[in-house]
Z-matrix of the N, CA and C atoms (Angstrom, degrees):
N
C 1 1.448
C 2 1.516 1 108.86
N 3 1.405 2 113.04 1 147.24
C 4 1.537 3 123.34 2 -165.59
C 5 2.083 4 89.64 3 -101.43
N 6 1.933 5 98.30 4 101.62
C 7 1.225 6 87.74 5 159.64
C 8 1.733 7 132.08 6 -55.49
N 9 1.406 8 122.18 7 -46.35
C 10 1.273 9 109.54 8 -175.34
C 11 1.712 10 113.51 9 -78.37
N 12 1.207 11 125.60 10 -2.66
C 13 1.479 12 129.17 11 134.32
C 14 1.470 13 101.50 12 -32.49
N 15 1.298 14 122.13 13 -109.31
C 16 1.179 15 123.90 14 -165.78
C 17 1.389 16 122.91 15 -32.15
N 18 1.631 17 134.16 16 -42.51
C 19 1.292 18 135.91 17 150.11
C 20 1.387 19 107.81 18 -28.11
N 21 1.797 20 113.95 19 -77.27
C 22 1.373 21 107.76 20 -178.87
C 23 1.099 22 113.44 21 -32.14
N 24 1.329 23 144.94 22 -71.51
C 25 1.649 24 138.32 23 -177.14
C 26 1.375 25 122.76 24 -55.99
N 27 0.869 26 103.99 25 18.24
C 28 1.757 27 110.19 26 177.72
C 29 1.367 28 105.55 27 61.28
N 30 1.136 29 131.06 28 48.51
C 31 1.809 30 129.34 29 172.53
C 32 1.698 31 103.20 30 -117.41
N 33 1.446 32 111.71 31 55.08
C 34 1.681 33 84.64 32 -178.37
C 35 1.589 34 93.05 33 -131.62
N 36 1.410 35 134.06 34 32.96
C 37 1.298 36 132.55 35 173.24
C 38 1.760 37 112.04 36 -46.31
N 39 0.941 38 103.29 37 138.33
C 40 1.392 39 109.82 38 175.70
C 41 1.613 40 113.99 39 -75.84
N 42 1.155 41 124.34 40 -2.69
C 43 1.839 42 108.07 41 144.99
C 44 1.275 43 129.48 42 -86.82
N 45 2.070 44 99.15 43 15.32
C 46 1.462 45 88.09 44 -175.70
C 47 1.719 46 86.24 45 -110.88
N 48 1.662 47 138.41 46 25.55
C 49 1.064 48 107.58 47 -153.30
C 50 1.824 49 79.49 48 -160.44
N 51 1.691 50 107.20 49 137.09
C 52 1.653 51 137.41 50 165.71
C 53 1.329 52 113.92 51 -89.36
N 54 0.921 53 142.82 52 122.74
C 55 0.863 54 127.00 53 170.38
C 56 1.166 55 123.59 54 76.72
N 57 2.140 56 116.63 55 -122.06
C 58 1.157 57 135.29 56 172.54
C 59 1.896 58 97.43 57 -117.54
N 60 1.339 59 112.41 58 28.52
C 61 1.575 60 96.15 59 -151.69
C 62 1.518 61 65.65 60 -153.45
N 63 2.349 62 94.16 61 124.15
C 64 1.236 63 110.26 62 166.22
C 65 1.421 64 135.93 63 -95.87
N 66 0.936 65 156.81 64 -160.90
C 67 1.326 66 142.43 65 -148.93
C 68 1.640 67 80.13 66 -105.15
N 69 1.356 68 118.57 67 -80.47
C 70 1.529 69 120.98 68 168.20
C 71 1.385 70 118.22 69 -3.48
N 72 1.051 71 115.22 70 -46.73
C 73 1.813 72 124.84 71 -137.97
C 74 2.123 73 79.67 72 -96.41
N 75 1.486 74 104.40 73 -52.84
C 76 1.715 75 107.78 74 177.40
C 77 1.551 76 112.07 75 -56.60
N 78 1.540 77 107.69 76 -48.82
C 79 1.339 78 108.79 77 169.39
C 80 1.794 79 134.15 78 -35.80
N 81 1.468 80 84.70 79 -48.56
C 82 1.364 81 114.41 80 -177.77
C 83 2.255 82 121.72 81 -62.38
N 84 1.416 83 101.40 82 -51.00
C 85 1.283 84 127.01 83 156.22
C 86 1.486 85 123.58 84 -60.89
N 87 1.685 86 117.85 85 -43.71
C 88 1.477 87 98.73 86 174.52
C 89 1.419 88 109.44 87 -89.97
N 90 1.647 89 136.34 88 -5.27
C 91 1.381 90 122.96 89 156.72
C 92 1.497 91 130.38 90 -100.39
N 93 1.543 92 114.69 91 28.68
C 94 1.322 93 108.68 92 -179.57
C 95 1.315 94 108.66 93 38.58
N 96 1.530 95 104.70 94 155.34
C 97 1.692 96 139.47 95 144.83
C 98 1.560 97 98.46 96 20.47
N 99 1.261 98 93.37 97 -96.82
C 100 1.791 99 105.91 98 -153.90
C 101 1.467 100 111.59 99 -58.49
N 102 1.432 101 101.68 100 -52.23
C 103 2.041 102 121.31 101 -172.81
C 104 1.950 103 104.18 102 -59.83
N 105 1.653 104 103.26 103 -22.82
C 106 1.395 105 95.55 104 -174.79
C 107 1.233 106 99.12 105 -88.17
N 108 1.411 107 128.47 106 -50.36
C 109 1.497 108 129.21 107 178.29
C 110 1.546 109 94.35 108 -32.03
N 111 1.515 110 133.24 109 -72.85
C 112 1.594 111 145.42 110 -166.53
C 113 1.430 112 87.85 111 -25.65
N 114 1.343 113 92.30 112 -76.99
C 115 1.541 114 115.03 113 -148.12
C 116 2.110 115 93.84 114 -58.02
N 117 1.064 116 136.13 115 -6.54
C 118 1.543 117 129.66 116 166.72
C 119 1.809 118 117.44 117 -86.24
N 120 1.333 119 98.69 118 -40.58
C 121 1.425 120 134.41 119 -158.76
C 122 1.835 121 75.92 120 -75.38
N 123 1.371 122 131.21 121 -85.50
C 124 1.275 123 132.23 122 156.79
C 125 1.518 124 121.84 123 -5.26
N 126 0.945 125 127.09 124 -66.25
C 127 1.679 126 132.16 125 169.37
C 128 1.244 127 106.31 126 -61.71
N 129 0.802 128 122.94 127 -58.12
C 130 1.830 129 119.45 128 -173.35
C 131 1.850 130 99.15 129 -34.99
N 132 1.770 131 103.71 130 -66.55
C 133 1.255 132 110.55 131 -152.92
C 134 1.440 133 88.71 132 -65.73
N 135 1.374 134 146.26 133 -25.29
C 136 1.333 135 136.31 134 178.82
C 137 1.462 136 93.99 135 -56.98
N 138 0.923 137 129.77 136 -118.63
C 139 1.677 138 148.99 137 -174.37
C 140 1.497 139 82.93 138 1.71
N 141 1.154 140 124.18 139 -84.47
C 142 1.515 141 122.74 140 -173.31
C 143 1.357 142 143.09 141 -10.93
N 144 1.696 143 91.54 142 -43.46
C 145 1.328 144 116.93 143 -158.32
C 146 1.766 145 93.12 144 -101.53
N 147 1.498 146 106.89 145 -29.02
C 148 1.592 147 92.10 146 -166.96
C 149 1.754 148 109.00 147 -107.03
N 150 1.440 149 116.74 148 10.37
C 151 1.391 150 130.14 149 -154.53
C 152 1.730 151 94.77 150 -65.36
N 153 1.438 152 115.93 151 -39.16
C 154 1.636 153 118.47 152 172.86
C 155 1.315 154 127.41 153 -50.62
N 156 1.202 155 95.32 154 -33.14
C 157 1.598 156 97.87 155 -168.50
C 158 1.296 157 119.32 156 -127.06
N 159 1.523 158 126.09 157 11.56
C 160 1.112 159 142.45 158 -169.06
C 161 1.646 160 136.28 159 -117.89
N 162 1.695 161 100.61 160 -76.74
C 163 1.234 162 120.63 161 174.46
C 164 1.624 163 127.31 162 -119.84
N 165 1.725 164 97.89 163 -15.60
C 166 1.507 165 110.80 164 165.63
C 167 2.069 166 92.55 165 78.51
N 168 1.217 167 96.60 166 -132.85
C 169 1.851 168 108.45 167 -165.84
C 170 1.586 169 100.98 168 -76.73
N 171 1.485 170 104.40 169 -1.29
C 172 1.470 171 93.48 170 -167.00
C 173 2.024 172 97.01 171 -76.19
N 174 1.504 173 88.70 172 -54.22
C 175 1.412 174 100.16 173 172.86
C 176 1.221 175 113.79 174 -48.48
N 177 1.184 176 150.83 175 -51.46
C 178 1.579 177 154.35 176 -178.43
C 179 1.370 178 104.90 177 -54.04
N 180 1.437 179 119.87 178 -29.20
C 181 1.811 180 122.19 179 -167.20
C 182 2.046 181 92.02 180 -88.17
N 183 1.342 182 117.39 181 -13.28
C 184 0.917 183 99.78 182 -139.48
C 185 1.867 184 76.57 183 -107.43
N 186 1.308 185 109.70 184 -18.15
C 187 1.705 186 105.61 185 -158.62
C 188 2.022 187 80.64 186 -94.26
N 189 1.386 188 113.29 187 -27.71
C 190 1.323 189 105.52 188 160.77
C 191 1.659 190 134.75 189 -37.94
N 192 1.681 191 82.95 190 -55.09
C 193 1.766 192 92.75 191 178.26
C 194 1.480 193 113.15 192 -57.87
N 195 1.523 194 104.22 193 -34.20
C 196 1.746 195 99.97 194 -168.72
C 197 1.375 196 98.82 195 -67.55
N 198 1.352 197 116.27 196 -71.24
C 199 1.666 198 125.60 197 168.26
C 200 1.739 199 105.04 198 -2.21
N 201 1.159 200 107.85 199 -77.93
C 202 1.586 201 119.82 200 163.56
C 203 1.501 202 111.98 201 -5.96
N 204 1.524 203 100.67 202 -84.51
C 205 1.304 204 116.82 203 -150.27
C 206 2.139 205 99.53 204 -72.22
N 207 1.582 206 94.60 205 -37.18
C 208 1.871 207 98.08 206 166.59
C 209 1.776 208 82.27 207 -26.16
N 210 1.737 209 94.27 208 -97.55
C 211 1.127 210 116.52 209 -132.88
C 212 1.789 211 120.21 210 -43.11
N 213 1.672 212 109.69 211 -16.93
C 214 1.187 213 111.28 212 164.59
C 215 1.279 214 119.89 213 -81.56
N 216 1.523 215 122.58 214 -19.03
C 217 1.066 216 129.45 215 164.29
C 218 1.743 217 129.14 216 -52.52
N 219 1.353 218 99.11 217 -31.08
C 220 1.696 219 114.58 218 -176.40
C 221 1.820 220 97.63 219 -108.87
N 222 1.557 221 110.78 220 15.00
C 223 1.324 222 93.85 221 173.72
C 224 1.380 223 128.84 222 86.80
N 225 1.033 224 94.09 223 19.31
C 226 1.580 225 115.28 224 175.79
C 227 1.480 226 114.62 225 -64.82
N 228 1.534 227 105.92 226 -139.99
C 229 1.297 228 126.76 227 -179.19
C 230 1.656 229 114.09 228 -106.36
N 231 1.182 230 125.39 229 138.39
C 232 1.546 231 135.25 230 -169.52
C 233 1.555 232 101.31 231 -83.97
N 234 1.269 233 128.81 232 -20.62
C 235 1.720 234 109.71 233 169.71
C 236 1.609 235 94.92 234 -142.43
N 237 1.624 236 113.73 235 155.84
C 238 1.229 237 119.69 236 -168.97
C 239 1.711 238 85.32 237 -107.83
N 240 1.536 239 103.49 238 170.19
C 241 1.545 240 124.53 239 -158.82
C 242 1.424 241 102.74 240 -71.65
């Protein structure tokens, strides 16, 4: 995972982060490959699913970020549009 990716998207609050090592980035390492893809693919459809009745655009920015991080995950692109 591209830390200053995640900066760019505004995800770098310091309750999400030890050290030099982000919650994401730990996330990412103790489920390997496939379980982390799950575990993104999973968040998306959360935010997704509850954006109506919940958090509105906040949720949509947020199922965005995951989207994001998928798509660098499968090798995508290093900044979104």
């Amino acid at each position: 995972m591209d830390r200053q990716t995640c900066s760019d998207m505004g995800a770098h609050p310091p309750h999400y982060t030890q050290g030099s090592v982000e919650c994401i980035e730990a996330i990412e390492a103790a489920l390997g490959k496939e379980q982390f893809r799950g575990y993104l693919r999973g968040n998306i459809l959360k935010y997704l699913w509850r954006y109506p009745i919940k958090n509105g655009s906040e949720d949509l920015e947020k199922a965005h970020w995951y989207l994001h991080i998928l798509i660098i995950a499968e090798g995508g692109a290093r900044h979104a549009d």
